[in-house]
C-alpha positions as a Markdown table, in Angstrom:
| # | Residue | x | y | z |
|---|---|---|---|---|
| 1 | Unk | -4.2 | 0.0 | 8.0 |
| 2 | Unk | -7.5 | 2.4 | 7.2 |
| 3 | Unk | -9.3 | 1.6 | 4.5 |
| 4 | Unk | -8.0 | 4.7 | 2.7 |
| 5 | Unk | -4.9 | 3.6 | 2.7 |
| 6 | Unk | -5.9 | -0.3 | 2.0 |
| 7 | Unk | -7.4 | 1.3 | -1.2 |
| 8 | Unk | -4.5 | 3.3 | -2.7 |
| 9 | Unk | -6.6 | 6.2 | -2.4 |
| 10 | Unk | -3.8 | 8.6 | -2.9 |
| 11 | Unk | -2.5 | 6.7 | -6.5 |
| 12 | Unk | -6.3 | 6.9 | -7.6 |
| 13 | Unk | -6.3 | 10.6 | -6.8 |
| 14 | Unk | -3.3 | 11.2 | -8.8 |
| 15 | Unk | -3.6 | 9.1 | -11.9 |
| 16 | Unk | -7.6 | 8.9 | -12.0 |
| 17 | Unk | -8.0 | 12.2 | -14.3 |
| 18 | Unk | -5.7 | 10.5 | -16.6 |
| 19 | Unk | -7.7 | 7.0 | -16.9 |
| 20 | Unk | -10.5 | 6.9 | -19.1 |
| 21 | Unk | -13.3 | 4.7 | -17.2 |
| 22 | Unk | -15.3 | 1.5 | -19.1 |
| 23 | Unk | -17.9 | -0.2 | -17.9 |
| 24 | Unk | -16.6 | -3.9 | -16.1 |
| 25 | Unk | -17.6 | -7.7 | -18.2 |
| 26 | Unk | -20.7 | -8.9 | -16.2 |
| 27 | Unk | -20.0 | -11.9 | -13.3 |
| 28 | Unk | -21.0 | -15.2 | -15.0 |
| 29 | Unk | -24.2 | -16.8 | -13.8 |
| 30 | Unk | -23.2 | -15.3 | -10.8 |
| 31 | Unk | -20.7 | -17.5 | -10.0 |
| 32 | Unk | -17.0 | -16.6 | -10.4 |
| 33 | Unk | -14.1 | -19.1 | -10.7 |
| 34 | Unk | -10.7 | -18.1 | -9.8 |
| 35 | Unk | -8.2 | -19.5 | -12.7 |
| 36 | Unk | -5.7 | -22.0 | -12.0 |
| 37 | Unk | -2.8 | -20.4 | -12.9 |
| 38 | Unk | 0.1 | -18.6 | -10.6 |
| 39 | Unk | -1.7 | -15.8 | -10.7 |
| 40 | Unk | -5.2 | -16.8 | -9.7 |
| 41 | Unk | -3.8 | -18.8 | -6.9 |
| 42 | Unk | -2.5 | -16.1 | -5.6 |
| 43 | Unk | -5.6 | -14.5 | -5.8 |
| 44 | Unk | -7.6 | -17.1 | -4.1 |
| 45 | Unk | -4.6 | -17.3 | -1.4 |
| 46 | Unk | -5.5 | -14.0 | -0.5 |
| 47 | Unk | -9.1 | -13.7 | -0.4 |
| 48 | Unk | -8.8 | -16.7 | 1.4 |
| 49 | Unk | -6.7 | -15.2 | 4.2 |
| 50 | Unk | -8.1 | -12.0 | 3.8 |
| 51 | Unk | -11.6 | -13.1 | 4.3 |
| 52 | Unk | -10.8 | -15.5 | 7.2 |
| 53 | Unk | -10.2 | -12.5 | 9.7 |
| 54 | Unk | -7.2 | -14.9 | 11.0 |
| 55 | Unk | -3.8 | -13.3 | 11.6 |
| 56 | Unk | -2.0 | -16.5 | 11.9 |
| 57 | Unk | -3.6 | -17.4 | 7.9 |
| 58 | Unk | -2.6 | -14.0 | 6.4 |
| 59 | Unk | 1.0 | -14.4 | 8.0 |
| 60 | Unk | 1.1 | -17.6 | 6.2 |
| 61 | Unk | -0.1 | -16.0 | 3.3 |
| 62 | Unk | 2.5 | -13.3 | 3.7 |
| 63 | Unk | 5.1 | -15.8 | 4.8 |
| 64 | Unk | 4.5 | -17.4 | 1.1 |
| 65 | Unk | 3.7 | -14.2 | -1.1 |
| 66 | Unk | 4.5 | -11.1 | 0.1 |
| 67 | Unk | 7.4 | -11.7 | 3.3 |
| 68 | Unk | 8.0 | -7.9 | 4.1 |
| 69 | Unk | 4.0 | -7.9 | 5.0 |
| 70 | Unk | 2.5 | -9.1 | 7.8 |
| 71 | Unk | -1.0 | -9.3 | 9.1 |
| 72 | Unk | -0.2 | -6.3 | 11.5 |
| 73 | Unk | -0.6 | -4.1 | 8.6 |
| 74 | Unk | -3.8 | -5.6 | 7.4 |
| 75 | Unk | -6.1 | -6.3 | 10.4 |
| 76 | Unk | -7.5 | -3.1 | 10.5 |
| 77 | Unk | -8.5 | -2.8 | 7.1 |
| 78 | Unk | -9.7 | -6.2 | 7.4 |
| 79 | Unk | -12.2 | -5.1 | 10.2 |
| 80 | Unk | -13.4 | -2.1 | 8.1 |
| 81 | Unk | -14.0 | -4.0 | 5.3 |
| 82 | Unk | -15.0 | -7.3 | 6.8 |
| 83 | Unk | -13.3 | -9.1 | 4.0 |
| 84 | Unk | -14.3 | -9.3 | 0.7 |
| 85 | Unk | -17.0 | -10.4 | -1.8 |
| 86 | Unk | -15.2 | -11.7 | -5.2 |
| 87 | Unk | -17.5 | -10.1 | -8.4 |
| 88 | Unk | -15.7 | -10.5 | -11.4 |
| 89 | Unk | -12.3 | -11.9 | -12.5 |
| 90 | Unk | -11.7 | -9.1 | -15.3 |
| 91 | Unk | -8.5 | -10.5 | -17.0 |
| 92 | Unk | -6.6 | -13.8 | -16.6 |
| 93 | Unk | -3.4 | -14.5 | -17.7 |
| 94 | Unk | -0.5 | -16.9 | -16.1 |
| 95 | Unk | 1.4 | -13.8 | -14.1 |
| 96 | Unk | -1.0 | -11.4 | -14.1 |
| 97 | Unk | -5.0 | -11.3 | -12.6 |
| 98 | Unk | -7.5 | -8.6 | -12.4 |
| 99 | Unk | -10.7 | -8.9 | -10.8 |
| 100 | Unk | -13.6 | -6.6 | -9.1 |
| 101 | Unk | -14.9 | -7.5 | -5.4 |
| 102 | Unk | -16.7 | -5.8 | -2.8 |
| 103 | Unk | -16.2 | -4.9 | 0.9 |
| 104 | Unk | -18.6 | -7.7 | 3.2 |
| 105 | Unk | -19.7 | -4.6 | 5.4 |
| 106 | Unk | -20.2 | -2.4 | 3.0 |
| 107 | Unk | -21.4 | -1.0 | -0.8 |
| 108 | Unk | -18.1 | 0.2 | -1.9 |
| 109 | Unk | -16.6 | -1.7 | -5.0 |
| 110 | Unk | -12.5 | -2.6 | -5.4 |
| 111 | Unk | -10.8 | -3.0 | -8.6 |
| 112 | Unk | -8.0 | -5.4 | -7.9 |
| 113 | Unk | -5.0 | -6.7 | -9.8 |
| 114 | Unk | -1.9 | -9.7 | -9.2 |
| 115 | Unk | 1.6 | -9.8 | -10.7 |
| 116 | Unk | 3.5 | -12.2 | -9.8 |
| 117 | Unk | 7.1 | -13.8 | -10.3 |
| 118 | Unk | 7.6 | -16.6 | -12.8 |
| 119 | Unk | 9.3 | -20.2 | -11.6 |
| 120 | Unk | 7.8 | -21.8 | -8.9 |
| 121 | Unk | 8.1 | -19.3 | -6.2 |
| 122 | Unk | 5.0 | -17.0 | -7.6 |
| 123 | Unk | 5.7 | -14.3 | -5.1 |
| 124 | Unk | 3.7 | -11.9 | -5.6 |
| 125 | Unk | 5.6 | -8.5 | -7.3 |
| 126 | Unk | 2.7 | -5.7 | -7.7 |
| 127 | Unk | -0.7 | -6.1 | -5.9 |
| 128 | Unk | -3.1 | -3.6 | -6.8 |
| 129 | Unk | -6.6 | -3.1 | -4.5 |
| 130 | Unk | -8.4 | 0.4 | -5.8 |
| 131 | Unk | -11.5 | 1.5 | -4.4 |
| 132 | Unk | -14.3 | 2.5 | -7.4 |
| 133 | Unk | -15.7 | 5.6 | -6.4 |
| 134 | Unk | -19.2 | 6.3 | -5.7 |
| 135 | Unk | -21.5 | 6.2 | -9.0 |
| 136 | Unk | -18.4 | 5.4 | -11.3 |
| 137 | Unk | -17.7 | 2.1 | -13.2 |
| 138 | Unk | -14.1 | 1.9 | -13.1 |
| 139 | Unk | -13.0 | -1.6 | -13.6 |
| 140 | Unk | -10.9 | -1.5 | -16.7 |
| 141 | Unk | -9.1 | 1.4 | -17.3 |
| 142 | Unk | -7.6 | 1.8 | -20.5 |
| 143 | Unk | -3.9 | 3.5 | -20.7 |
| 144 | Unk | -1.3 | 3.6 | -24.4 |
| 145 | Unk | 2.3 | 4.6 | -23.9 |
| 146 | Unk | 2.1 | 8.2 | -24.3 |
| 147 | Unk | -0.7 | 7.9 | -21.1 |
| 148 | Unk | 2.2 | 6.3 | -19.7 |
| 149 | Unk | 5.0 | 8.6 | -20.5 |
| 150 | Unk | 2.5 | 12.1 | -19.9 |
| 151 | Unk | 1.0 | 10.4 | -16.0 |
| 152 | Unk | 5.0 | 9.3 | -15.5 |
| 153 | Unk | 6.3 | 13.1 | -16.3 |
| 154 | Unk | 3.7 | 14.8 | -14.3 |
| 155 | Unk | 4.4 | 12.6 | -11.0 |
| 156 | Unk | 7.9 | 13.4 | -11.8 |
| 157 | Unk | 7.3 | 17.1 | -12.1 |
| 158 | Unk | 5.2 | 17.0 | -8.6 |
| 159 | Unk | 7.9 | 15.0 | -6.6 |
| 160 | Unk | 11.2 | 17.4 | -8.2 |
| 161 | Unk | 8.7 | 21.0 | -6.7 |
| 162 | Unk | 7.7 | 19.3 | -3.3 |
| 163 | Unk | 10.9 | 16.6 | -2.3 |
| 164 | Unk | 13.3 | 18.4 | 0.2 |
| 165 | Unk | 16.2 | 16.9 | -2.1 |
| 166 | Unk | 15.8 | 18.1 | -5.5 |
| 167 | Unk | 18.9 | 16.4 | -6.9 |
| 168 | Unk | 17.7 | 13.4 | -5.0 |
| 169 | Unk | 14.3 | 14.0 | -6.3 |
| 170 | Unk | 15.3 | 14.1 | -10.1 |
| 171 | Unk | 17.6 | 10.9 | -9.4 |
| 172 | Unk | 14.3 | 9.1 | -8.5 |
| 173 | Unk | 12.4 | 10.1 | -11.0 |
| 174 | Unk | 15.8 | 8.9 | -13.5 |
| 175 | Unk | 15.1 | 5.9 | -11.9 |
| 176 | Unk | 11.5 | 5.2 | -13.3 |
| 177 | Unk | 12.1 | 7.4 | -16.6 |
| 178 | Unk | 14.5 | 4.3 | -17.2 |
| 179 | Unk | 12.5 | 1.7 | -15.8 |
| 180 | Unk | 9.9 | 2.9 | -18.9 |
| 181 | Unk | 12.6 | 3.0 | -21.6 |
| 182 | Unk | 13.3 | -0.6 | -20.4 |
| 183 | Unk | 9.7 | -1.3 | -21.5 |
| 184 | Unk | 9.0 | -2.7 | -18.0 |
| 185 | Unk | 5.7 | -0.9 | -18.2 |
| 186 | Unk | 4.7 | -1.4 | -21.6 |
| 187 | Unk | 2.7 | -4.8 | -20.7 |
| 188 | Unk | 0.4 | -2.8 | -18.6 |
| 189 | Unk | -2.6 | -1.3 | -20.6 |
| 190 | Unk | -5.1 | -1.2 | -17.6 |
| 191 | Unk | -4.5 | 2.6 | -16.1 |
| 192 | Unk | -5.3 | 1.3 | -12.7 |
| 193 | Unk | -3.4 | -1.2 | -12.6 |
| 194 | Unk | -0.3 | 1.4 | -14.1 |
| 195 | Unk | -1.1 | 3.6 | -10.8 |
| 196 | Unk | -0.5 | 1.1 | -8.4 |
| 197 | Unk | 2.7 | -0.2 | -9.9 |
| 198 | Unk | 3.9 | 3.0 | -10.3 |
| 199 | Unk | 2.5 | 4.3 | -6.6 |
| 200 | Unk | 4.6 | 1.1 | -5.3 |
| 201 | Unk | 8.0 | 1.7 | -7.3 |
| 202 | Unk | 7.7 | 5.6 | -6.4 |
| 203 | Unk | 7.1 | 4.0 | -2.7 |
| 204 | Unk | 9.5 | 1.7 | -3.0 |
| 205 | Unk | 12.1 | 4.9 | -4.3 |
| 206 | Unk | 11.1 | 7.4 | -1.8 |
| 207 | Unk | 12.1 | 4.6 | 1.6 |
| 208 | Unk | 15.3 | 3.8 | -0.4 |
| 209 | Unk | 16.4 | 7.7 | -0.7 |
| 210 | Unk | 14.7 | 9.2 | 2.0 |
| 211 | Unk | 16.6 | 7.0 | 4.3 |
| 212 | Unk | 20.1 | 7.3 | 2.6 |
| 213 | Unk | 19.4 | 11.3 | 3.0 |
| 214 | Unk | 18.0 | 12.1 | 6.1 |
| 215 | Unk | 18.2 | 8.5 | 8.6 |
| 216 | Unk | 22.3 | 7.7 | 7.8 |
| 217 | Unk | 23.3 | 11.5 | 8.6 |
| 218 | Unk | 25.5 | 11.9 | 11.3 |
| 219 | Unk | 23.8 | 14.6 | 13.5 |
| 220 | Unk | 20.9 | 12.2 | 15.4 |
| 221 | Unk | 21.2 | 9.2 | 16.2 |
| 222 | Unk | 18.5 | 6.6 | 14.7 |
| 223 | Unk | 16.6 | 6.6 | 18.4 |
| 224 | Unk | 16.5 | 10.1 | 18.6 |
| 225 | Unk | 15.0 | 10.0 | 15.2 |
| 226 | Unk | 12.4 | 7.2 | 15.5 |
| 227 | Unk | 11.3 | 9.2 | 18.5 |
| 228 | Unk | 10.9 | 12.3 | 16.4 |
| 229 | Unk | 9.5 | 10.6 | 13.6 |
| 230 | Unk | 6.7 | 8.9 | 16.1 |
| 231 | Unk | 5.9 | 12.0 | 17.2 |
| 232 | Unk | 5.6 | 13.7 | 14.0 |
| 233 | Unk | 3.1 | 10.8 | 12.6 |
| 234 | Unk | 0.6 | 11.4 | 15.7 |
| 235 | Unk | 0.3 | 15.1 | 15.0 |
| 236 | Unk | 0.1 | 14.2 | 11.1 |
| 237 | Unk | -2.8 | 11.6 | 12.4 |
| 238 | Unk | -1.5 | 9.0 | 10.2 |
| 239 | Unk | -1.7 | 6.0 | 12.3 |
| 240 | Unk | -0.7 | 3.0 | 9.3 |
| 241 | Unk | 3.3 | 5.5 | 9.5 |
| 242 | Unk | 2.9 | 5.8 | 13.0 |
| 243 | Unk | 2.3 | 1.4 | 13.6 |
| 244 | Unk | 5.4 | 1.6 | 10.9 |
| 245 | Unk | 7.5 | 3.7 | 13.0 |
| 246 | Unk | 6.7 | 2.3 | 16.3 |
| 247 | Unk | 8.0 | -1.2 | 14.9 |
| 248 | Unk | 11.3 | 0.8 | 14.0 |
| 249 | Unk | 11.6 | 2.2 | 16.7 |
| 250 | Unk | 11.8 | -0.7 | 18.7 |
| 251 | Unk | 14.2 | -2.1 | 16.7 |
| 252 | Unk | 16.1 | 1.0 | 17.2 |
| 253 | Unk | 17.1 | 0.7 | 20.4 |
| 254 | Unk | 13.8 | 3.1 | 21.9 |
| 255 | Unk | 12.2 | 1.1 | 24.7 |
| 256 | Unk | 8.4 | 0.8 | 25.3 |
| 257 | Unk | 8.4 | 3.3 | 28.3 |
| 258 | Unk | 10.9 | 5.9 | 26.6 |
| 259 | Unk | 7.9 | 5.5 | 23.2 |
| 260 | Unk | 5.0 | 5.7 | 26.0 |
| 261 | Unk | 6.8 | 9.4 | 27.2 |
| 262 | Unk | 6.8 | 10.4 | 23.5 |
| 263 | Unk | 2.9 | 9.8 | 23.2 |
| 264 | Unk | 2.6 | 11.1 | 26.5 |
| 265 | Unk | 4.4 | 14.4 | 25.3 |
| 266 | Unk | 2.1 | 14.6 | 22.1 |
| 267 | Unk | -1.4 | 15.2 | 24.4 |
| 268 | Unk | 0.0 | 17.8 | 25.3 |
| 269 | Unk | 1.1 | 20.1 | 21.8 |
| 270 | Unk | -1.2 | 17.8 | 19.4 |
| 271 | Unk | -4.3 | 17.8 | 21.4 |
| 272 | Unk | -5.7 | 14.6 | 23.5 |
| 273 | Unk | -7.8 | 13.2 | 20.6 |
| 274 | Unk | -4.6 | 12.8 | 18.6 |
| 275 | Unk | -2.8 | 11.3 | 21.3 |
| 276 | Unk | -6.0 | 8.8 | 22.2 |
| 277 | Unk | -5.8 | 7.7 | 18.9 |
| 278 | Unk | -2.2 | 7.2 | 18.6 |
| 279 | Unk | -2.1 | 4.9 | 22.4 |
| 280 | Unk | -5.0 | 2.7 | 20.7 |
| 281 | Unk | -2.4 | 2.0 | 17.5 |
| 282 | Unk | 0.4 | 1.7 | 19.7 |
| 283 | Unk | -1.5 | -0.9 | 22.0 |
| 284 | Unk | -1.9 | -2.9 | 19.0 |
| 285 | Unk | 1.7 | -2.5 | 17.8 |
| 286 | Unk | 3.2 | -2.9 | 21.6 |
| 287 | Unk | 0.6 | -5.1 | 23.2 |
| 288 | Unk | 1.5 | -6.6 | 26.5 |
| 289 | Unk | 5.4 | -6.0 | 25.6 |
| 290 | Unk | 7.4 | -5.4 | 29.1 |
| 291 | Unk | 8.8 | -2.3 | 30.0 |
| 292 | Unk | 12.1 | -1.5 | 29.7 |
């Protein structure tokens, strides 16, 4: 994971003009203590992990949390970063933390939020990390319901003109239209907060359809189209999809040698910098695995 896409960059770039910017509470004596509530130990969990630089700790982190993560998609953010620097613990309440650190090799600021499950479980259901651009003082951004309703339409309005479906498109964005009439929103006045919870459910949306549309139809099989799709994300440079779809495509049926041909294949339309980059992710998704 690159720290752009550690950061939610995108969901800051969409909702940002929205979101009306105040400056953060001050750190106390410069000292900040992480509440003992689900929330914050959750929060603490994390940083812990995070900070430790230890894949077994975040998979036990994971493991307890957040189980469809794993610290493959986290060391390399971790490395940018080098962990974390807690500031500021913003807002505290039982199921729900926000907080300000910064990156350990580094100046840039993070805006951070927890939600997390009731009962004893406390997995964690929305986890927010935000990067705070330079010379801005985002850390409590301030969002009513008609912020809510205007930021959910436009999103809407973006996905319906750009999505291949249309229909499929406008059943997604039904989908969060309700989950607003619900009120499953209406707890959430910090705007970014609101952006990644909504970047997440639109994330969450997009796997769900794009895979009942396009990865169950009949005319490729799914090896054909994890090979395709592996392709695609080297000469897209998006290396966080392509670790993604090298994992699928292993459980796919595609073998390591057929997946080393593809990258092989991509040097030679996408350009040898593209493909350089795309062996190094794949060593660290496909490590010493035989080949078959």
């Amino acid at each position: 994971m690159t720290r752009r896409t550690g950061y939610f960059v995108a969901a800051l770039a969409m909702f940002a003009p929205a979101l009306a910017a105040q400056a953060p509470s001050a750190t106390q004596a410069g000292q900040v203590v992480v509440p003992d509530n689900p929330a914050g130990r959750a929060l603490k969990s994390w940083l812990d992990a995070f900070n430790s630089g230890d894949a077994a700790k975040l998979n036990a982190y994971y493991q307890r949390y957040e189980p469809a993560k794993s610290a493959d998609d986290v060391m390399g953010f971790r490395d940018a970063t080098g962990g974390f620097e807690l500031l500021s613990v913003e807002k505290s309440q039982p199921l729900h933390v926000e907080f300000l650190v910064k990156e350990k090799k580094g100046d840039t600021r993070a805006f951070g939020a927890f939600d997390v499950s009731p009962g004893e479980s406390g997995a964690v259901k929305h986890f927010t990390l935000l990067a705070i651009p330079p010379g801005a003082s985002v850390a409590d951004f301030k969002i009513d319901g008609a912020e809510r309703t205007r930021v959910i339409d436009g999103a809407i309005a973006k996905l319906v003109e750009s999505y291949v479906f249309p229909e499929t498109a406008k059943k997604m964005g039904d989908s969060v239209r309700a989950r607003l009439k619900r009120g499953e929103y209406d707890a959430v006045t910090n705007g970014a907060t609101f952006a990644g919870m909504l970047t997440e459910d639109f994330q969450d949306l997009i796997t769900r359809y794009a895979w009942g549309d396009v990865w169950s139809r009949p005319g490729l099989d799914p090896r054909i189209r994890s090979c395709i799709t592996v392709a695609m994300a080297v000469a897209l440079n998006r290396p966080e999809e392509l670790a993604l779809h090298l994992h699928g495509a292993l459980r796919n049926g595609v073998t390591v040698d057929e997946l080393r041909e593809v990258l092989l294949q991509t040097a030679i339309y996408c350009g040898v910098p593209a493909a350089n980059s795309a062996f190094r992710v794949a060593q660290d998704v496909l490590g010493d695995l035989p080949a078959t």
